[in-house]
C-alpha positions as CSV (number, residue, x, y, z in Angstrom):
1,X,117.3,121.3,167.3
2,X,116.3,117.9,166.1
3,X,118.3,114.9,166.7
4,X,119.8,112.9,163.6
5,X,118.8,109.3,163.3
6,X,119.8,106.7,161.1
7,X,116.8,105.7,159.4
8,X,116.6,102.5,156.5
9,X,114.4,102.5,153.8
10,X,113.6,100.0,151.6
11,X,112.5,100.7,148.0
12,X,110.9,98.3,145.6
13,X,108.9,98.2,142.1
14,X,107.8,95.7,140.2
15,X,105.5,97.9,137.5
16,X,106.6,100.3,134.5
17,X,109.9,101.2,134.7
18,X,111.5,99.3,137.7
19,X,114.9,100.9,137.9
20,X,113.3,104.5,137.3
21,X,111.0,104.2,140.0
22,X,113.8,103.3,142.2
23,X,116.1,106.4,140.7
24,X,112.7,109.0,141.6
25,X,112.8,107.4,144.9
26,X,116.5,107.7,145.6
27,X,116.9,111.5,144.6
28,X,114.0,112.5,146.1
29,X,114.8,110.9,149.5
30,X,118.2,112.5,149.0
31,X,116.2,116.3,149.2
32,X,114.0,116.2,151.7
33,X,114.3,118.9,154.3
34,X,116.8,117.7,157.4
35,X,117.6,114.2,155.5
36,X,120.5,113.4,153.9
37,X,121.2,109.9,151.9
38,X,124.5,107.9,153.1
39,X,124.4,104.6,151.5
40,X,122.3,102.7,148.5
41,X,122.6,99.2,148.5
42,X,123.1,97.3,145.2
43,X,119.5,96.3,143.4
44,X,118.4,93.1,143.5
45,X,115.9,91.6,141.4
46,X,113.0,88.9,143.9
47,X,109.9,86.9,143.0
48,X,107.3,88.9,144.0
49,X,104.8,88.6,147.0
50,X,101.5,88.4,146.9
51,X,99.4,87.4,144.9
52,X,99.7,85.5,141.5
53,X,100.8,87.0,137.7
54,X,102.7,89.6,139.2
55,X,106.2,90.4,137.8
56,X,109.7,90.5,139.9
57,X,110.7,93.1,142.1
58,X,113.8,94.9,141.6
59,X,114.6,96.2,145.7
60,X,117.2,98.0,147.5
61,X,117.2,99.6,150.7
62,X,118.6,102.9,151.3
63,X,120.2,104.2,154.6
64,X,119.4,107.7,155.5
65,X,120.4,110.8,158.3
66,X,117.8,112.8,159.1
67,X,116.3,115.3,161.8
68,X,112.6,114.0,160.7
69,X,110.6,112.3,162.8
70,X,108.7,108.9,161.6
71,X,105.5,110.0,161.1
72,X,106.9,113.1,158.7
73,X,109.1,110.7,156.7
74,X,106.4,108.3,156.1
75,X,104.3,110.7,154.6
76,X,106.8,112.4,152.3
77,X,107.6,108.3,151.4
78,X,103.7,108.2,150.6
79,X,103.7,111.4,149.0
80,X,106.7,110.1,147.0
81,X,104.9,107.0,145.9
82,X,102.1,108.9,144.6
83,X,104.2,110.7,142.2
84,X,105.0,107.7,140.8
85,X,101.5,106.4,140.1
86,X,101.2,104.0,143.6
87,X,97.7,103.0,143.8
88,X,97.0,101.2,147.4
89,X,94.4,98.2,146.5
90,X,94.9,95.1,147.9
91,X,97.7,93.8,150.4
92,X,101.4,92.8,148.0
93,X,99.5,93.4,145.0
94,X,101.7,94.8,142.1
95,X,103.2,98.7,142.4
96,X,105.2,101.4,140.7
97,X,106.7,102.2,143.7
98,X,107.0,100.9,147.3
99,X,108.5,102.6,149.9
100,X,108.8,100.8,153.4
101,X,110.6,102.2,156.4
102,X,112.2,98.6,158.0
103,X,114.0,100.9,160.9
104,X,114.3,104.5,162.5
105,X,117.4,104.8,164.7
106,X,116.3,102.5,167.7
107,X,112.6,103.3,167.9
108,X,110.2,100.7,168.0
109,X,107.3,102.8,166.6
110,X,103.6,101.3,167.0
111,X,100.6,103.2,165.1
112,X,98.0,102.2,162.9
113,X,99.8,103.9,160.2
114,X,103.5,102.7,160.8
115,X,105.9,99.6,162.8
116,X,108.6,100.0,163.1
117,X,110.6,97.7,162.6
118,X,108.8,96.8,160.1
119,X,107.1,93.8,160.3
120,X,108.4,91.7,157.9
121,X,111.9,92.2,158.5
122,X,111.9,88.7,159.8
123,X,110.5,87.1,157.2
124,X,112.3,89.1,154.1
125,X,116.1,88.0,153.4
126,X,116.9,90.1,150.9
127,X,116.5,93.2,153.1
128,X,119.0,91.5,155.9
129,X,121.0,91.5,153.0
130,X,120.4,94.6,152.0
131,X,120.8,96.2,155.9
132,X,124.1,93.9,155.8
133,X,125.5,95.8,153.0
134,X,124.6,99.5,154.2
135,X,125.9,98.7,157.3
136,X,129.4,97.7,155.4
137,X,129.1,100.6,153.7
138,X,128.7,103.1,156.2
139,X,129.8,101.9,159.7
140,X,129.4,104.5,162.3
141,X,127.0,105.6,164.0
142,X,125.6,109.1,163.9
């Protein structure tokens, strides 16, 4: 049997219908296999980055329990933002749907395809914010 890990996602779209893409994303991270969803954050709407003409995000992160392990979760999140018309161009350039893994229980995860934690975390307020608030929200540990 798998072990359960708390695993944070963050969600973010700044294309077509922002809060909709972040509803898909929500419901269908709630029903994958061995996952269940504890906590949304509130939205919040950022400047976008990347580059120029781009509209605002709307973000959240949402905190998870699952039995998956990384490299299965990130492709159901890329799978996930396929359905929502995600095209991967260029680096920060404008999206229906973004879907970032920031941590996975205490893993530090290095592969071409996925860090974790992610990268940016350092650089990215609103998700401190937003891992602030989940962690409010749903205080113990699994």
């Amino acid at each position: 049997m798998r072990q359960l890990e708390r695993v944070y996602v963050a969600l973010g779209s700044n294309m077509g219908a922002r809060e909709a893409h972040l509803a898909y994303a929500r419901l269908r991270l709630s029903t994958l296999p061995h996952t269940h969803l504890v906590a949304a954050s509130q939205i919040e709407e950022t400047a976008p980055i990347g580059p120029a003409g781009q509209e605002a995000y709307l973000n959240q992160m949402v905190l998870l329990v699952t039995a998956l392990e990384p490299q299965e979760l990130l492709e159901h999140c890329l799978e996930i933002e396929s359905q929502r018309g995600r095209e991967r161009r260029e680096r920060w350039s404008a999206r229906t749907l973004d879907l970032d893994i920031v941590r996975f229980g205490e893993r530090t995860i290095e592969t071409p395809e996925l860090t974790v934690p992610h990268p940016e975390l350092p650089n990215r307020e609103f998700w401190r914010r937003e891992l602030a608030e989940l962690d409010l929200l749903a205080p113990q540990r699994v």
